[in-house]
Backbone as CSV, one residue per row, in Angstrom:
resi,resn,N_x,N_y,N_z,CA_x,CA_y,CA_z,C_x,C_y,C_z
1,UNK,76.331,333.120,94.212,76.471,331.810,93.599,75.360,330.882,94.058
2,UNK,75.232,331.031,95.044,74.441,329.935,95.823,72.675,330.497,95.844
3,UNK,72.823,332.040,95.494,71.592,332.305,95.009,71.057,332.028,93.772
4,UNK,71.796,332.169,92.844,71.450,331.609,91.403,71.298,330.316,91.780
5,UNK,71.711,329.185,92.461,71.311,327.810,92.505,69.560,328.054,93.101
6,UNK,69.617,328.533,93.900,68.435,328.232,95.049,67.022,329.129,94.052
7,UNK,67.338,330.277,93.560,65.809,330.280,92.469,65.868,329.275,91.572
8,UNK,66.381,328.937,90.794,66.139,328.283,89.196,66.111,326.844,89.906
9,UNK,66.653,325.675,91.049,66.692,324.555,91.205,65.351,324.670,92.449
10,UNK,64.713,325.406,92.870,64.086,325.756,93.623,62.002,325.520,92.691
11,UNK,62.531,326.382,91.915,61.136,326.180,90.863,60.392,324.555,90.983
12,UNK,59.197,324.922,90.429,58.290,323.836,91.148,58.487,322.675,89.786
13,UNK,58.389,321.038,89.762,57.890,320.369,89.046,57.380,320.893,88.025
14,UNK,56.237,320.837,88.101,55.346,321.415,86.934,55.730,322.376,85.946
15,UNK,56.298,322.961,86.451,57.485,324.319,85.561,58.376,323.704,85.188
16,UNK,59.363,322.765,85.484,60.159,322.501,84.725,60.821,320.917,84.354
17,UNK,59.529,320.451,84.372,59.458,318.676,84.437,59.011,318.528,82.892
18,UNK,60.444,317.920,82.003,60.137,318.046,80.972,59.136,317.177,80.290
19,UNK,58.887,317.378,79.120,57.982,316.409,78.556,58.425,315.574,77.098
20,UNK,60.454,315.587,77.562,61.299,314.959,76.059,60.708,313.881,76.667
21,UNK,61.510,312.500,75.322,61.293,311.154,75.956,62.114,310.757,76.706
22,UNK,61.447,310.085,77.635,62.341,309.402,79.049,63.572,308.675,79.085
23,UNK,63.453,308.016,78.068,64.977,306.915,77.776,65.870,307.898,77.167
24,UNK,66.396,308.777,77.473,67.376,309.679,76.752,68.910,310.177,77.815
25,UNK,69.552,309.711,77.080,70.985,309.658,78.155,71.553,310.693,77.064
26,UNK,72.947,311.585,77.221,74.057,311.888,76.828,74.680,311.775,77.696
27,UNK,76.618,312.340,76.893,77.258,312.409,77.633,77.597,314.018,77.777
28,UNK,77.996,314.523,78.996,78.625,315.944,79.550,79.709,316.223,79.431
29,UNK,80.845,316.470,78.529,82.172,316.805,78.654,82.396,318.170,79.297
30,UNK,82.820,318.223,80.367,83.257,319.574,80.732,84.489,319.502,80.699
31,UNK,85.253,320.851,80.297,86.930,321.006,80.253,87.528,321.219,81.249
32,UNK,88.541,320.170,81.405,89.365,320.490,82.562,88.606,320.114,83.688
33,UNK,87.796,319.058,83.477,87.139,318.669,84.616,86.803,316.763,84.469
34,UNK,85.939,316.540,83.407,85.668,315.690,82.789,84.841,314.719,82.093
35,UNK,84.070,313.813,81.971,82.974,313.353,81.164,81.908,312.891,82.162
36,UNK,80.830,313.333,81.919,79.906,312.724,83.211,78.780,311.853,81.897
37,UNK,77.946,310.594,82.465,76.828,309.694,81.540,75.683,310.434,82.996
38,UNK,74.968,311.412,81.211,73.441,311.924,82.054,72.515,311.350,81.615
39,UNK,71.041,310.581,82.600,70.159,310.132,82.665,68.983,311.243,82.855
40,UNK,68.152,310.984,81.599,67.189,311.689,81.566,65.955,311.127,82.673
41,UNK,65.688,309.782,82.803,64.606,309.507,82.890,64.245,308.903,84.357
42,UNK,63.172,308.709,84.869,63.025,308.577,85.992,63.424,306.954,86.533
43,UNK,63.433,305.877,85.757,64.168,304.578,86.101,64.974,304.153,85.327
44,UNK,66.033,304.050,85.456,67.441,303.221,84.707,67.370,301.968,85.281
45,UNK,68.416,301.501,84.210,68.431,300.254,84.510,70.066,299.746,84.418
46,UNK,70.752,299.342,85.613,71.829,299.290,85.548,72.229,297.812,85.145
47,UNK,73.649,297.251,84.496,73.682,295.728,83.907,74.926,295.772,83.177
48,UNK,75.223,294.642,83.148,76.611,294.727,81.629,76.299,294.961,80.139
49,UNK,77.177,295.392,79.750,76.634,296.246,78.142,76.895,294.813,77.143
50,UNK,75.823,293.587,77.541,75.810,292.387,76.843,74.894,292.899,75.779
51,UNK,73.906,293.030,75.384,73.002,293.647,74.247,72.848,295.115,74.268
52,UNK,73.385,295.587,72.763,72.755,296.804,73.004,71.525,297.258,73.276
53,UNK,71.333,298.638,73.852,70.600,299.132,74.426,69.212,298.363,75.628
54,UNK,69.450,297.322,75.800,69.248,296.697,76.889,69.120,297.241,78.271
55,UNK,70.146,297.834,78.623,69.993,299.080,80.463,70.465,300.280,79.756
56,UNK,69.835,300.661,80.471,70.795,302.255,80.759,71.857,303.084,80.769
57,UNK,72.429,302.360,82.044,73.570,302.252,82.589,74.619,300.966,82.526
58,UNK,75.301,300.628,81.838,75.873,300.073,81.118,77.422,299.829,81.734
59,UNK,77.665,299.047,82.482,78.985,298.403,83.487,79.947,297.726,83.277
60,UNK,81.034,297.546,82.810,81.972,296.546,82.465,82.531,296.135,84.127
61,UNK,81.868,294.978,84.299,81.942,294.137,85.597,81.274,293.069,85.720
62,UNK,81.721,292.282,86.646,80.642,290.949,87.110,79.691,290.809,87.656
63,UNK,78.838,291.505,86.414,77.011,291.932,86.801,76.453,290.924,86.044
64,UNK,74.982,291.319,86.355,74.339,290.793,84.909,73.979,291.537,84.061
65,UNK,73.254,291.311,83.138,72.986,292.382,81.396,72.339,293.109,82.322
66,UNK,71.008,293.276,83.578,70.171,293.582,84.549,70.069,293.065,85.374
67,UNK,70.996,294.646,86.519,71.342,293.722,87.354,70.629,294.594,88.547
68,UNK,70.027,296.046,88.108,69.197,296.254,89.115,68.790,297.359,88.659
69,UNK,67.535,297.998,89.096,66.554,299.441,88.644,67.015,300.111,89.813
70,UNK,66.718,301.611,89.622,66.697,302.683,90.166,65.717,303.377,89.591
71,UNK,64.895,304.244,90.458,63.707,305.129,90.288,63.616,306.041,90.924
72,UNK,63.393,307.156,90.329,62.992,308.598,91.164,61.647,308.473,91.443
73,UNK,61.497,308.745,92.816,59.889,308.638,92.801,59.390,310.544,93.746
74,UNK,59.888,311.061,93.228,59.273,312.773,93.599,60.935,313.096,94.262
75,UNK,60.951,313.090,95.539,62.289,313.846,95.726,63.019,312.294,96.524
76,UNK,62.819,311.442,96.539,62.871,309.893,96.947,63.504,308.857,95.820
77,UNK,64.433,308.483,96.116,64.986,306.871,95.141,64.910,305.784,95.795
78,UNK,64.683,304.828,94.910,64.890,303.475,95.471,65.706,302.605,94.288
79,UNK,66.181,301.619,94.786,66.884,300.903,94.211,66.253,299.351,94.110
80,UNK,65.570,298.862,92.680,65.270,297.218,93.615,66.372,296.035,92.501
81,UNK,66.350,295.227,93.067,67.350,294.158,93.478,66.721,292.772,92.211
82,UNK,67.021,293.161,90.929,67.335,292.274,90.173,67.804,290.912,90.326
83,UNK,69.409,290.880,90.810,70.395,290.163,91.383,70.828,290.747,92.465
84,UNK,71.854,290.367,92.737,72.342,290.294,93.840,72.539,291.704,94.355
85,UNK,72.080,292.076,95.175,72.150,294.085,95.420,72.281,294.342,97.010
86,UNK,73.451,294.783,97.711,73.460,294.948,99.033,73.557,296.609,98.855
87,UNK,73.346,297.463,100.052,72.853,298.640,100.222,73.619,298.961,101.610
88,UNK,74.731,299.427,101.956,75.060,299.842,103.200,75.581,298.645,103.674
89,UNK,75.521,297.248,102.928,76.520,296.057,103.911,74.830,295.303,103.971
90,UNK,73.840,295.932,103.818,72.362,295.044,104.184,71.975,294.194,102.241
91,UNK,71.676,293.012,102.219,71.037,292.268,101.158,69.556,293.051,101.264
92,UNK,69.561,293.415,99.872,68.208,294.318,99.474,67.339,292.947,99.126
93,UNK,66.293,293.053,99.870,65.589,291.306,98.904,64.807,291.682,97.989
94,UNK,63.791,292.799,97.638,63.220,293.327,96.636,63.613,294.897,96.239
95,UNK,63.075,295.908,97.372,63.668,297.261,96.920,63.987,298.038,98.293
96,UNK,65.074,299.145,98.273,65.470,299.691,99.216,65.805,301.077,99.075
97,UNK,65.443,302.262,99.667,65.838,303.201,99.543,67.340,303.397,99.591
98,UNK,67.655,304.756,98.677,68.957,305.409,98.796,68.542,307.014,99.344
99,UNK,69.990,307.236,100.162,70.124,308.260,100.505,71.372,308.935,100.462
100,UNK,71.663,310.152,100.657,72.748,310.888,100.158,74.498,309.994,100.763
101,UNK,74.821,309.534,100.537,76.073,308.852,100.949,76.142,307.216,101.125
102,UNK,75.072,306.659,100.297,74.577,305.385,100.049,75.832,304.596,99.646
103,UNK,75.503,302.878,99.985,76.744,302.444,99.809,76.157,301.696,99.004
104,UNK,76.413,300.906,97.723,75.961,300.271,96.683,76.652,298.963,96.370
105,UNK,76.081,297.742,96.504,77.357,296.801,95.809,76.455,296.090,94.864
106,UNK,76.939,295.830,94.117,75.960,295.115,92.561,77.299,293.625,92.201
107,UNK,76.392,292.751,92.815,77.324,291.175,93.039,78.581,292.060,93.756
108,UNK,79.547,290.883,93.359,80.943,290.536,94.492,82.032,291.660,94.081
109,UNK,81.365,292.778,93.113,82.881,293.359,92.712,82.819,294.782,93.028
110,UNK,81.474,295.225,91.981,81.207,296.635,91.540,80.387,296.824,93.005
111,UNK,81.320,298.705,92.862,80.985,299.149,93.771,80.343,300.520,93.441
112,UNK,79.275,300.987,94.165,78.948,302.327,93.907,78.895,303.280,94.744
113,UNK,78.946,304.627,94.578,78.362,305.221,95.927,77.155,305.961,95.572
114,UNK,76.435,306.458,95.855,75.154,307.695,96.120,75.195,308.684,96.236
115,UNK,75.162,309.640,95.552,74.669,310.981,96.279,73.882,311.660,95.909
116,UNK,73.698,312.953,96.884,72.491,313.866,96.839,72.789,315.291,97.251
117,UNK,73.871,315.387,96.935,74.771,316.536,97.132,74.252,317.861,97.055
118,UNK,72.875,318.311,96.696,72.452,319.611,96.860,70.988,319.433,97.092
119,UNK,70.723,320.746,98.590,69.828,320.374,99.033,68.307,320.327,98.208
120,UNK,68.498,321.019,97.432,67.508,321.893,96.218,67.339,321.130,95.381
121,UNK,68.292,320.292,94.968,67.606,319.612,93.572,67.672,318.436,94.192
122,UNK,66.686,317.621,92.985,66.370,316.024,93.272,67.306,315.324,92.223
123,UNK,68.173,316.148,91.893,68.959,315.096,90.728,70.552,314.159,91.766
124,UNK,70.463,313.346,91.104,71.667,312.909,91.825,72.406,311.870,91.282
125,UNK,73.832,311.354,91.983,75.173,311.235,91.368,75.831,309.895,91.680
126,UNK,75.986,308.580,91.004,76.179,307.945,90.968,77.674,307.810,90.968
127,UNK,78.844,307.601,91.906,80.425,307.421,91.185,80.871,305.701,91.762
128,UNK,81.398,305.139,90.584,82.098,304.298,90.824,83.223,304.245,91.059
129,UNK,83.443,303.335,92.491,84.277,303.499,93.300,85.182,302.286,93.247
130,UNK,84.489,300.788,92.628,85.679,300.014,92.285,86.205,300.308,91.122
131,UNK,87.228,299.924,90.493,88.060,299.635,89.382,87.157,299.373,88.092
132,UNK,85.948,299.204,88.410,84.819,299.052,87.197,84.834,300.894,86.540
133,UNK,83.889,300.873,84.825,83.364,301.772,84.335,82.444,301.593,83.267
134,UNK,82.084,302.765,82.962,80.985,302.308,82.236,80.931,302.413,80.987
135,UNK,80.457,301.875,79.966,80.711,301.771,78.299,79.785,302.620,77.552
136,UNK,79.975,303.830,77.543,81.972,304.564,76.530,82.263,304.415,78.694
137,UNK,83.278,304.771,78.574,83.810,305.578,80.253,83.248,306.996,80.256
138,UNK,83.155,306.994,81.717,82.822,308.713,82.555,83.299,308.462,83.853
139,UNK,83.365,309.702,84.306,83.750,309.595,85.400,82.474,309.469,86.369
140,UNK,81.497,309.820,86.567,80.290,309.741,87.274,79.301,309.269,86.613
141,UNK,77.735,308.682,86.898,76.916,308.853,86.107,75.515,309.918,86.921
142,UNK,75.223,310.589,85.984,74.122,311.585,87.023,72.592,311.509,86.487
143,UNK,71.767,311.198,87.545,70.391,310.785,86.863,69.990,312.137,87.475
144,UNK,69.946,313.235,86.383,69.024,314.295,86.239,67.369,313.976,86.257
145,UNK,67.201,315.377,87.200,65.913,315.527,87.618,65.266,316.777,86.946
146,UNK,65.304,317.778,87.814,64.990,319.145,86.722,66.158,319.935,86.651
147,UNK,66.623,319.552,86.880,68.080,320.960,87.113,70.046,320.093,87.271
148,UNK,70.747,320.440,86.651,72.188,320.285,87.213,72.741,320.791,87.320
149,UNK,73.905,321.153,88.377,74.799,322.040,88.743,76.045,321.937,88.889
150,UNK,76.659,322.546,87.993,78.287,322.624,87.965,78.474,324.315,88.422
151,UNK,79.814,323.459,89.044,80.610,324.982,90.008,81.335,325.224,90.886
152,UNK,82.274,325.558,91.215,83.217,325.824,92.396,82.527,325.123,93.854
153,UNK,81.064,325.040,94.307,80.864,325.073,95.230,81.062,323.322,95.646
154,UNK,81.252,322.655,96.474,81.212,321.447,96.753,80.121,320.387,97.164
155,UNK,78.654,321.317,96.755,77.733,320.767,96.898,76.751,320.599,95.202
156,UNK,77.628,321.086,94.461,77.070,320.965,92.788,77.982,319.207,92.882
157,UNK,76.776,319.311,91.039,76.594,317.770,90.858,77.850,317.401,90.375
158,UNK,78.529,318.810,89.590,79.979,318.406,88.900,80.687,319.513,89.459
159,UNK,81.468,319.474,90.606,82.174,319.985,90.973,83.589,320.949,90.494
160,UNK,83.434,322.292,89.968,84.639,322.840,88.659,85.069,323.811,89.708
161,UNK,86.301,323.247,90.465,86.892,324.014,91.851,87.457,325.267,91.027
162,UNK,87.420,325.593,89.927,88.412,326.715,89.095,87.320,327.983,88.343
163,UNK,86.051,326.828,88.563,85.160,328.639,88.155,84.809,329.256,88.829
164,UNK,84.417,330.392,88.035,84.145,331.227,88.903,82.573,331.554,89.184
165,UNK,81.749,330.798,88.716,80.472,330.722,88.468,79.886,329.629,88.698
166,UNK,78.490,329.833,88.711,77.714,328.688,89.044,76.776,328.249,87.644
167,UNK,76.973,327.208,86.893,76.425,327.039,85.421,75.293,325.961,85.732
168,UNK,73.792,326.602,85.414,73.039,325.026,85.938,72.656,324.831,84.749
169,UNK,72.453,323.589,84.437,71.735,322.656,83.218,70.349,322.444,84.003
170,UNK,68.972,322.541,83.358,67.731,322.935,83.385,66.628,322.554,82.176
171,UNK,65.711,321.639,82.491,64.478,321.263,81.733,63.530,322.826,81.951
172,UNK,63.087,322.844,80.782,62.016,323.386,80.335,61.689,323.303,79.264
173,UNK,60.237,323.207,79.089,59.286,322.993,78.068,59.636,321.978,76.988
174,UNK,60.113,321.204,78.037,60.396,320.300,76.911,62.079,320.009,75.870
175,UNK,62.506,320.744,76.759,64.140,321.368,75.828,64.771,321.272,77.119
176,UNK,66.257,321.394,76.733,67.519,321.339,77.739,67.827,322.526,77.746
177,UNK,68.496,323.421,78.619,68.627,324.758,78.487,69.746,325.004,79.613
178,UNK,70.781,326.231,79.279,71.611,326.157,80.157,71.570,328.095,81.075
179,UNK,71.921,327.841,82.154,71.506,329.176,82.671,73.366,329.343,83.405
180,UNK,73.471,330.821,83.625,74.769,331.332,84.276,74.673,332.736,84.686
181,UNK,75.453,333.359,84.381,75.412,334.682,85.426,76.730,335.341,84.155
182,UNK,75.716,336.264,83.663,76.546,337.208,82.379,76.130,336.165,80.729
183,UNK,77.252,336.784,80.511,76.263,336.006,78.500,77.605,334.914,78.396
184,UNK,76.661,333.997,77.466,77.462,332.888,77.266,77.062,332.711,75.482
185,UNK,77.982,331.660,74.975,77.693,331.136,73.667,77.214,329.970,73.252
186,UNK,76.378,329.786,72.545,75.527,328.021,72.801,75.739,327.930,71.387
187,UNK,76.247,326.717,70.311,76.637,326.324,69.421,77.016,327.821,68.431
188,UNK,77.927,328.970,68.916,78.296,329.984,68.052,76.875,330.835,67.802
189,UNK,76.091,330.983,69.077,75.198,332.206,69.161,75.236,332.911,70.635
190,UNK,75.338,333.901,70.472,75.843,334.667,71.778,74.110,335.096,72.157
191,UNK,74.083,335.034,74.142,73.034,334.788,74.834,73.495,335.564,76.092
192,UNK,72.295,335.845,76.537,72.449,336.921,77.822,71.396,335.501,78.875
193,UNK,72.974,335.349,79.916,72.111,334.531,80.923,71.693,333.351,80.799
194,UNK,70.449,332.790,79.659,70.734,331.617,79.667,70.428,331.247,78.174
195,UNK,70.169,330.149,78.079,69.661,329.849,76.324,69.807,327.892,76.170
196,UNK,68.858,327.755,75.092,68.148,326.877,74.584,69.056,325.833,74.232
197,UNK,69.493,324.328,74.610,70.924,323.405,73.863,69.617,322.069,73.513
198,UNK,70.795,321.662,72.410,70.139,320.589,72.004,71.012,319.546,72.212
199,UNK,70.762,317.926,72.141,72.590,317.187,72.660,73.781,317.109,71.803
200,UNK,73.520,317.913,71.040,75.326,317.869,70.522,75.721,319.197,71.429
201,UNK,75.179,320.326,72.072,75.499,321.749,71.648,76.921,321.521,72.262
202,UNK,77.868,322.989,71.933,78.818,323.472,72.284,78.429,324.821,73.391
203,UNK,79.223,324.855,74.607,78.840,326.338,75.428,80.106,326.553,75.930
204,UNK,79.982,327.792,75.936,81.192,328.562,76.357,80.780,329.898,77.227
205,UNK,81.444,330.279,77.951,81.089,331.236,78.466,82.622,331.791,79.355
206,UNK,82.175,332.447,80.409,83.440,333.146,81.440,83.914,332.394,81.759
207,UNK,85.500,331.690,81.572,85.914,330.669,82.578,85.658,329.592,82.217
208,UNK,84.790,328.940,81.176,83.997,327.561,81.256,83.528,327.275,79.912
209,UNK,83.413,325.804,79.617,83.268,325.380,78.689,83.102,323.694,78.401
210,UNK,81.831,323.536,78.195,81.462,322.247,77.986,80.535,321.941,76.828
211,UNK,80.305,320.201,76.202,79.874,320.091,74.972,78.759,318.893,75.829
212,UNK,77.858,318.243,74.903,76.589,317.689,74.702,76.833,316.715,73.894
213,UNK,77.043,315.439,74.107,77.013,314.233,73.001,76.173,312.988,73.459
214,UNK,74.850,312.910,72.584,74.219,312.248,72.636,74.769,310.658,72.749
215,UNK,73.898,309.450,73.503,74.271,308.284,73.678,73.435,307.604,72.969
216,UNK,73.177,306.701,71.952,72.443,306.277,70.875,72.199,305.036,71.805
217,UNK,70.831,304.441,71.756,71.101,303.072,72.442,71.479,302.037,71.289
């Protein structure tokens, strides 16, 4: 399990740093597990969903429309401070790194946490932890890097304590693509290992089963 993570999330940048466009979110339904909001691009922009397509990340709370950026900068995030943005209990005055178990507060309400839950990939996992969510709702939001990982193990990005496999979601050439261990089905075409999704697709495979729905800004 943990070998199939460590080749394919292991591969270099350049191999699998796509070249879609950057502003591109869906959502992840996995079954029996639940809806995750995925971020394609290397800075979001988190805020209340006052104008469409305005941020990114999109908050029903006592934010502002922009209320703060996040950026991947190689295997490194930072967070800078729009409004009001504390980081661990510290006032961010312009920008501040995050790290795997980061504490997030965006003004007096919303709360976030951080993570970085696998050592291999640079993608990582946003969950809100106050009573806030985000517009449609998910349960997490995950700003993908080159690779995501769902799976029994407790260090994948979407944690599916009931499979039996390790399913990673994966950029290449420009396309979304999903990889596993034995053959799976990607919108009603049967595939050995891995194969090609676009954001609506449907996949199914041993044990598992999740869909692709694009977020329109």
């Amino acid at each position: 399990m943990f070998r199939l993570a460590s080749r394919y999330v292991g591969l270099t940048a350049m191999n699998l740093r796509s070249m879609m466009p950057q502003h591109e979110s869906f959502m992840l339904w996995v079954d029996a597990v639940g809806g995750f909001w995925v971020c394609l691009a290397d800075e979001v922009t988190l805020g209340q969903p006052v104008c469409r397509g305005t941020v990114d990340v999109p908050i029903l709370g006592d934010i502002s429309s922009r209320h703060a950026r996040i950026r991947r900068d190689g295997e490194a995030y930072l967070i800078e401070a729009i409004r009001d943005v504390h980081v661990n209990g510290r006032p961010v005055e312009r920008v501040a790194s995050l790290t795997d178990g980061s504490r997030v507060a965006l003004g007096q309400s919303v709360r976030l946490a951080f993570r970085r839950p696998h050592p291999l990939s640079a993608t990582a996992r946003l969950d809100i932890v106050s009573h806030h969510h985000t517009q449609p709702s998910s349960d997490a939001v995950l700003l993908m890097a080159d690779s995501c990982i769902l799976g029994p193990d407790p260090r994948s990005h979407v944690v599916c304590r009931d499979w039996k496999q390790e399913v990673i979601l994966y950029r290449h050439d420009g396309s979304l693509h999903c990889r596993t261990t034995g053959s799976l089905e990607i919108d009603g075409v049967c595939h050995q290992r891995h194969g090609q999704m676009t954001r609506s697709s449907h996949v199914v495979g041993n044990g598992f089963s999740l869909s692709l729905e694009e977020i329109k800004p």
